[in-house]
C-alpha positions as CSV (number, residue, x, y, z in Angstrom):
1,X,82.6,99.5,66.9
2,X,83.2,103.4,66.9
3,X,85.4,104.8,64.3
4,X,88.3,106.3,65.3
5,X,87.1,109.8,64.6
6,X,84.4,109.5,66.5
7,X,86.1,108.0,69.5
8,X,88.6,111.1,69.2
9,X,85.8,113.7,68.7
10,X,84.3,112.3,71.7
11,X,87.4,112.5,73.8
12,X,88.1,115.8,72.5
13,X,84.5,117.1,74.0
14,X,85.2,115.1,77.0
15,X,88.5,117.4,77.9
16,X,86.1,120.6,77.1
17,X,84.0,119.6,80.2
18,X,84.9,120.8,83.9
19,X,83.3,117.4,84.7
20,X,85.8,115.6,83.0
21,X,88.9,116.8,85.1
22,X,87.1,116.7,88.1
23,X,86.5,113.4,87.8
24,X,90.1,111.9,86.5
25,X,91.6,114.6,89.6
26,X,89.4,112.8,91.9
27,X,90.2,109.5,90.9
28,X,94.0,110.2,90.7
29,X,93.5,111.4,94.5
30,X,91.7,108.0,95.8
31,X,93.7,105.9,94.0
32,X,97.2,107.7,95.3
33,X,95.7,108.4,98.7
34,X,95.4,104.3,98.8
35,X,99.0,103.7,97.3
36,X,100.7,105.6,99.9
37,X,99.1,104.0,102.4
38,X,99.6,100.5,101.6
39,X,103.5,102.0,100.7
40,X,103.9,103.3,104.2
41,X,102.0,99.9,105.6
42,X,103.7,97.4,103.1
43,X,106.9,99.0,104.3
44,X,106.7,98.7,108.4
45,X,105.1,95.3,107.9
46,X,108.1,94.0,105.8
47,X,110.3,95.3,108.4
48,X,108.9,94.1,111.0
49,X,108.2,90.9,110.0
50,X,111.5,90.4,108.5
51,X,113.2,91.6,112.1
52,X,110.8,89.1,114.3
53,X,109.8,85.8,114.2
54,X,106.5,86.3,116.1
55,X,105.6,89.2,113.6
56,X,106.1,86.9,110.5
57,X,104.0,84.2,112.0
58,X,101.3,86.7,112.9
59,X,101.0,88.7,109.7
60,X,102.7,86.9,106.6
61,X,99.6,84.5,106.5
62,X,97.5,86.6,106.5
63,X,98.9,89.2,103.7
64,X,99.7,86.3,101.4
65,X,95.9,85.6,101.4
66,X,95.3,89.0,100.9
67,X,97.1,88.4,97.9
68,X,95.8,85.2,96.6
69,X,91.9,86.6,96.7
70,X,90.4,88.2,93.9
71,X,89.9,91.6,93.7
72,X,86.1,91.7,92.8
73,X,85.7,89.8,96.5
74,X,87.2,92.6,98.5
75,X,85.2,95.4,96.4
76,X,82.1,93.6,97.6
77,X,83.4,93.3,101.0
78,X,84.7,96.7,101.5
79,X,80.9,98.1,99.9
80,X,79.5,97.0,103.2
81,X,81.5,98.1,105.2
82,X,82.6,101.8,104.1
83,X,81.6,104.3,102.1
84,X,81.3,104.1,98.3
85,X,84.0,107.1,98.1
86,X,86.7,105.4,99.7
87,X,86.4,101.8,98.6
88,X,88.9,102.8,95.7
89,X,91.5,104.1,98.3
90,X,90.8,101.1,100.0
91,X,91.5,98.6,97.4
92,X,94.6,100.4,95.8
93,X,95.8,100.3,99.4
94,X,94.6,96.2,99.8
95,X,96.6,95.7,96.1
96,X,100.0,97.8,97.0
97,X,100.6,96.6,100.2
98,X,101.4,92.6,99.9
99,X,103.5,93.9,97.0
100,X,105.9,96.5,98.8
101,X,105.8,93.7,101.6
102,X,107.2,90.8,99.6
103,X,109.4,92.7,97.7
104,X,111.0,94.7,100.9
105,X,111.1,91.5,103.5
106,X,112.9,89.6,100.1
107,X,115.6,92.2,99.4
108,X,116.1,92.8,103.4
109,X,116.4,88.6,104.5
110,X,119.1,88.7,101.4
111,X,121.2,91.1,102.8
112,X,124.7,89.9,102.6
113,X,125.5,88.5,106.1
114,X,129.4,89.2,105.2
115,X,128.3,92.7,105.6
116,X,126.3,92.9,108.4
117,X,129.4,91.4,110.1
118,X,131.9,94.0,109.0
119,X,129.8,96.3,110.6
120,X,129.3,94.7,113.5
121,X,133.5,94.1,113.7
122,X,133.8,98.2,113.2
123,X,130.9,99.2,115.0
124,X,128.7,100.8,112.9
125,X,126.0,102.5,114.4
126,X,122.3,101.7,113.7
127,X,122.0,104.8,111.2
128,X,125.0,104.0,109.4
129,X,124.4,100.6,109.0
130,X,121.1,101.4,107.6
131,X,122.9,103.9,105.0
132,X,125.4,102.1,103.9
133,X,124.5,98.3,104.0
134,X,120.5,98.1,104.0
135,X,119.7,100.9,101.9
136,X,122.4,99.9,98.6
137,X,121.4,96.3,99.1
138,X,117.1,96.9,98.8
139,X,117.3,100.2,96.8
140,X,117.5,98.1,93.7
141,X,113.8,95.6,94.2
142,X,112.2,98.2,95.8
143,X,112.0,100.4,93.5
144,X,110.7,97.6,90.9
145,X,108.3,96.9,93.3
146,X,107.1,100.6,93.5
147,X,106.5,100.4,89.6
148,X,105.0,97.7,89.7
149,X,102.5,98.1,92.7
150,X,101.6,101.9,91.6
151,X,100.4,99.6,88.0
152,X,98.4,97.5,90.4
153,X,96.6,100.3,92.5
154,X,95.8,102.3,89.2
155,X,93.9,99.0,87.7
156,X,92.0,98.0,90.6
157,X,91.4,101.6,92.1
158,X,89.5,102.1,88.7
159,X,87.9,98.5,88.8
160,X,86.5,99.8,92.0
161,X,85.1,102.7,91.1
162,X,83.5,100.9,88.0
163,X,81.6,98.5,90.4
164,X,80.9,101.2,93.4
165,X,79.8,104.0,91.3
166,X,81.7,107.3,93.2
167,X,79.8,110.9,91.9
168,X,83.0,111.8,89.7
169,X,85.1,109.3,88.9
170,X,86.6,107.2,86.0
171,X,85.3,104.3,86.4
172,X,82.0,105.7,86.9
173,X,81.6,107.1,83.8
174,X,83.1,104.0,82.4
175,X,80.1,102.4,83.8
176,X,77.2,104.9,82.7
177,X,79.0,104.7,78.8
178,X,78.2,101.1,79.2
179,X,74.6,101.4,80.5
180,X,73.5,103.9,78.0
181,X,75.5,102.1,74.9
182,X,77.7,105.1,74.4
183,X,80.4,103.3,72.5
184,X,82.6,106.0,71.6
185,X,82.5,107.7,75.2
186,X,83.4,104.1,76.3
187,X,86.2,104.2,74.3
188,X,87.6,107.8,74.9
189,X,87.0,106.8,78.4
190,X,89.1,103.6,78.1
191,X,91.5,105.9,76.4
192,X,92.5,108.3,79.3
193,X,92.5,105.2,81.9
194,X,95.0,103.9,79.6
195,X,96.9,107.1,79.0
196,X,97.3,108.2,82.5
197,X,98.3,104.9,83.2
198,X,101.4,105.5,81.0
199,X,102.1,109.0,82.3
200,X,102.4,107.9,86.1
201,X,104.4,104.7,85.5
202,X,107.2,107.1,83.3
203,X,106.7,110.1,85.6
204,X,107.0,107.7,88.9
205,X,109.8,106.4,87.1
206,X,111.8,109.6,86.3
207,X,111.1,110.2,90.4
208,X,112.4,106.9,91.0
209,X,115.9,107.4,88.4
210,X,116.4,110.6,90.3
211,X,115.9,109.5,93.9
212,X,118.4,106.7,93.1
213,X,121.1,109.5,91.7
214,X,120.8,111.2,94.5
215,X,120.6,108.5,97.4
216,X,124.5,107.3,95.5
């Protein structure tokens, strides 16, 4: 075990190196580049599956085993079929999207049928039904959802750069601290996977706070 010191010397010399933000900027873009994705995806799906029946026997199936395989299974998959580059994209995307999906379809088959009748009686158009029944009534568990799926895509967007080796990632160097017994680079590494962790979830949070002040 490293001491402390040693671990925070490291990680000092670590942020000294144009390596070292190239490589947590380039991870931050995969991983984000897969989240918004599976956001966008997770979201149409839900929609549509939660507005036909033929939809929701076609796809729900198939995203709830999606979400019952391990994620070490679809990192090996996804290694033969694409490049090494974008299998973190890829499995951020693979984690986010049965989560937004769930969540989204849940909060939209709950919608109070009470109101969906007033405004069919005053004849609401599609827009403001949208606005002012949808929108107040899945605000609320989808933006949980959002938290919790950007928590998802962070972990396994690093687990699959740890096991498909990118040039400059996190999890790349992860790996190499492991290979050559670098404890305390292991741990300074471990450090800012954990610390940027943090600083998304509270900034996509603050995002989140203000987006729902300003949609009320």
């Amino acid at each position: 075990m490293p001491s402390p010191l040693s671990v925070f010397r490291t990680l000092l010399e670590l942020g000294a190196e144009a390596q070292f933000w190239k490589a947590a900027y380039l991870s931050l873009l995969r991983i984000f580049g897969g989240f918004a994705v599976g956001l966008v995806l997770g979201s149409l799906l839900a929609i549509l599956t939660a507005r036909f029946e033929l939809a929701d026997a076609l796809f729900s199936p198939a995203i709830r085993i999606v979400r019952a395989t391990p994620v070490a299974s679809f990192i090996i998959l996804a290694l033969l079929w694409m490049g090494h580059s974008l299998v973190p994209a890829f499995m951020a995307m693979l984690m986010v999207m049965p989560v937004i999906w769930e969540s989204l379809r849940a909060a939209i088959l709950a919608v109070d049928p009470e109101l969906l009748e007033m405004a069919f009686i005053y004849r609401f158009s599609s827009w403001k039904t949208l606005k002012l029944v949808y929108l107040p009534s899945v605000l609320s568990p989808y933006a949980a959802s959002l938290t919790t799926a950007l928590g998802l895509a962070w972990k396994s967007g690093i687990a699959a750069e740890v096991l498909c080796l990118p040039r400059l990632a996190i999890g790349t160097n992860l790996y190499y601290s492991k290979i050559y017994l670098e404890t305390p680079s292991l741990f300074a590494w471990t450090i800012v996977v954990v610390l940027l962790s943090l600083i998304l979830e509270r900034l996509f949070a603050r995002l989140l706070l203000k987006g729902r002040k300003r949609t009320w």
